[in-house]
Residue frames as qw, qx, qy, qz and C-alpha x, y, z in Angstrom:
[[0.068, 0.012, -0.232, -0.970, -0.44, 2.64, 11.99],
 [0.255, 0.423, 0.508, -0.705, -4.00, 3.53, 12.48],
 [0.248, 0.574, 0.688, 0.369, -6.56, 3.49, 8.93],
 [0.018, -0.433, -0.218, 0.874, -6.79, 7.37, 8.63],
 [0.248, 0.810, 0.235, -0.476, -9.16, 9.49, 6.56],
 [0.580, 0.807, -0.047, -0.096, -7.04, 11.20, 4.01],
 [0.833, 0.232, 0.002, 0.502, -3.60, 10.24, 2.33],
 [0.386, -0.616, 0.257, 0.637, -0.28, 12.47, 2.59],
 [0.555, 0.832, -0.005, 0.018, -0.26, 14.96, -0.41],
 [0.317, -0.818, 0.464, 0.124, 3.42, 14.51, 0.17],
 [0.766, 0.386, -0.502, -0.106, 5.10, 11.87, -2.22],
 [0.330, 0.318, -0.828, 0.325, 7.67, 10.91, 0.31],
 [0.468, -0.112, 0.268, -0.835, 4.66, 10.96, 2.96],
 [0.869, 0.253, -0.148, -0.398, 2.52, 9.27, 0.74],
 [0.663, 0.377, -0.635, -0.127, 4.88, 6.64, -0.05],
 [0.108, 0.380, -0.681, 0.616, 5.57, 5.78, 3.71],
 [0.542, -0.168, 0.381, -0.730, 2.30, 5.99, 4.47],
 [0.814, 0.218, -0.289, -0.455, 1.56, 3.19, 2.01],
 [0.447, 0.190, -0.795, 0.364, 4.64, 0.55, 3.13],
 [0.275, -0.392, 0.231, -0.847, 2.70, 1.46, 6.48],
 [0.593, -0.009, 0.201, -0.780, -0.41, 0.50, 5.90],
 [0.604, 0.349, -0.672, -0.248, 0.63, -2.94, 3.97],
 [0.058, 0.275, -0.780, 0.559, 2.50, -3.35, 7.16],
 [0.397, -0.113, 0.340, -0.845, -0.07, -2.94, 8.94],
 [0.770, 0.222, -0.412, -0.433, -2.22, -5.45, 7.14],
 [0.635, 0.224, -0.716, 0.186, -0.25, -8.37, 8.01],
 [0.012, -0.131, 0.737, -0.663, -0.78, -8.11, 11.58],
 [0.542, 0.096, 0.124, -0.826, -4.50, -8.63, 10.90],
 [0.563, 0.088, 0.822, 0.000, -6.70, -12.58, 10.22],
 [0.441, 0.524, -0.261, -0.680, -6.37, -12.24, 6.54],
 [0.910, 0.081, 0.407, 0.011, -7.68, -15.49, 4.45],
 [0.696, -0.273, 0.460, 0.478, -4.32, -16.81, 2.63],
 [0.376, 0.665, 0.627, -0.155, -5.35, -16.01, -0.43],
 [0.154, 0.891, 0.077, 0.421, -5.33, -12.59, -0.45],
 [0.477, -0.723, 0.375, 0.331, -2.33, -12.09, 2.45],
 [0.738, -0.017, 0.381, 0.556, -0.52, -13.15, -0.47],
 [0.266, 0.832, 0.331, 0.357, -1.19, -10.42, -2.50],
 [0.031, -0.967, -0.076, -0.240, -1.04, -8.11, -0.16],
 [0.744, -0.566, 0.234, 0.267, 2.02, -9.75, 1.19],
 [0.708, 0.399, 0.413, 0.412, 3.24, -9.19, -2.33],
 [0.289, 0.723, 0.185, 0.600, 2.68, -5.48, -2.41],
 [0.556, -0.823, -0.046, 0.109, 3.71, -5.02, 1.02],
 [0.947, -0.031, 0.174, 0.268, 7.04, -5.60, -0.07],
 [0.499, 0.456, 0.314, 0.667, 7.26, -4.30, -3.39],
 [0.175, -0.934, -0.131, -0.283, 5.62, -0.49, -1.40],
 [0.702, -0.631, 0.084, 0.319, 8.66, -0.87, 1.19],
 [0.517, 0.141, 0.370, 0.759, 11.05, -1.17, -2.05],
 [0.286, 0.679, 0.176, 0.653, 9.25, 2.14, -3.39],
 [0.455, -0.888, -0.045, -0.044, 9.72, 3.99, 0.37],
 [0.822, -0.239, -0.005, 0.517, 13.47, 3.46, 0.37],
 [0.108, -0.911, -0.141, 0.371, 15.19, 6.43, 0.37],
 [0.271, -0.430, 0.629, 0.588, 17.96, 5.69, -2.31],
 [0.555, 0.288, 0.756, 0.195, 15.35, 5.24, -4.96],
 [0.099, -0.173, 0.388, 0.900, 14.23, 7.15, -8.10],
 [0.536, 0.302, 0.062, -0.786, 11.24, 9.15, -9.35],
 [0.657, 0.225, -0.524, -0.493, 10.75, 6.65, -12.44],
 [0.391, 0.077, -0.912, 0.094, 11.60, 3.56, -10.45],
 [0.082, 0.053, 0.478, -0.873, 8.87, 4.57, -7.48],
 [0.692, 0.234, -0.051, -0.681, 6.35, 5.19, -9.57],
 [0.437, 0.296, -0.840, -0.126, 6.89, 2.04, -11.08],
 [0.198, -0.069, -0.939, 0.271, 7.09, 0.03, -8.12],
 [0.316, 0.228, 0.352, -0.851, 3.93, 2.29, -7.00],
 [0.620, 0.185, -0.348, -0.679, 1.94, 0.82, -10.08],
 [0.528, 0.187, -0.829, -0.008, 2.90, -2.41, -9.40],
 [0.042, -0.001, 0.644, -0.764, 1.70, -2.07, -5.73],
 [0.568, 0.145, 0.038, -0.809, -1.79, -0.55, -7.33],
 [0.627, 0.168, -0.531, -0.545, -1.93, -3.36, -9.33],
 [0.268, -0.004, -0.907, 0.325, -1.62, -6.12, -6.46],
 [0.151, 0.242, 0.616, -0.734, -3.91, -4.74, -4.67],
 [0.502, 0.234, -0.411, -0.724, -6.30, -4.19, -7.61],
 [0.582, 0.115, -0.783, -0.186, -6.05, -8.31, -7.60],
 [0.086, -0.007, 0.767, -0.635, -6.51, -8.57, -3.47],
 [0.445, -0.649, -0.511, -0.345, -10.80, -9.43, -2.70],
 [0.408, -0.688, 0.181, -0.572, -11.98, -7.93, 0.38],
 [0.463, 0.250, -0.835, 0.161, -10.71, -9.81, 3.68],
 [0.621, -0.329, -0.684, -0.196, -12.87, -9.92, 5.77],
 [0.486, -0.507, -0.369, 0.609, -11.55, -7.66, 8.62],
 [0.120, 0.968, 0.218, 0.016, -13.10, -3.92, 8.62],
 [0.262, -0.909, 0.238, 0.221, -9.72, -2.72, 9.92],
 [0.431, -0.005, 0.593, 0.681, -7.58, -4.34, 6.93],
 [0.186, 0.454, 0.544, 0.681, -9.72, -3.18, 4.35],
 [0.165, -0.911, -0.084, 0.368, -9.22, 0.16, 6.09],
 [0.535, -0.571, 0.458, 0.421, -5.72, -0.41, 5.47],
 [0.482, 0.195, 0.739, 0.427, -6.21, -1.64, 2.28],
 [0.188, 0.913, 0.360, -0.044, -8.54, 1.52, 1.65],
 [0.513, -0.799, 0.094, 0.298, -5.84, 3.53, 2.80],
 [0.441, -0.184, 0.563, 0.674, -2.84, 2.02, 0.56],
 [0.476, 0.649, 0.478, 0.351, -5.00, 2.67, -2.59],
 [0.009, 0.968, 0.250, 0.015, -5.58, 6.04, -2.02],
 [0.428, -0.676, 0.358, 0.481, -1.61, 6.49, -1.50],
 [0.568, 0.227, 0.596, 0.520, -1.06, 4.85, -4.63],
 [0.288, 0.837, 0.430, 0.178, -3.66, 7.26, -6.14],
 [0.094, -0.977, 0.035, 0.188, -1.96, 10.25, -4.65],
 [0.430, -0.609, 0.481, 0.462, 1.39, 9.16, -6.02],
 [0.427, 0.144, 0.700, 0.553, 0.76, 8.36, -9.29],
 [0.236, 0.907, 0.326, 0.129, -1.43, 11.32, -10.14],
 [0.177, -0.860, 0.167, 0.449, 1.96, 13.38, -9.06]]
């Protein structure tokens, strides 16, 4: 996935886009550090993209996502902390729905 511009006002969208961009992340020279993190909330963003899940449990895992990343520092590669631009802004759009 590509580092785009603006998030999917779509929830299910949105939530995809984020597991995505996590994804996405991990293919990039991130210092250990912080791959953990984000190797943390890659995860936990897959678990809220699954299609057998629930509104309350989503959001959830969607805070929990914000909040990893919240804890991530910059990494030192423009095109992660695209990605990393990117997931926030999903978060944001899902948790303001």
């Amino acid at each position: 996935m590509e580092p785009t511009e603006t998030p999917p006002e779509d929830p299910a969208a949105a939530s995809d886009a984020l597991a995505a961009h996590l994804t996405a992340t991990a293919e990039r020279p991130i210092p250990p550090a912080t791959n953990r993190w984000l190797g943390e909330a890659e995860a936990v963003a897959r678990d809220a993209a699954s299609d057998d899940i629930d509104p309350a449990t989503r959001r959830q895992r969607v805070q929990q996502v914000a909040a990893l990343l919240a804890e991530a520092d910059a990494t030192g590669d423009e095109i992660a902390d695209e990605h990393i631009a990117d997931a926030r802004a999903c978060c944001r759009v899902l948790l303001d729905k």
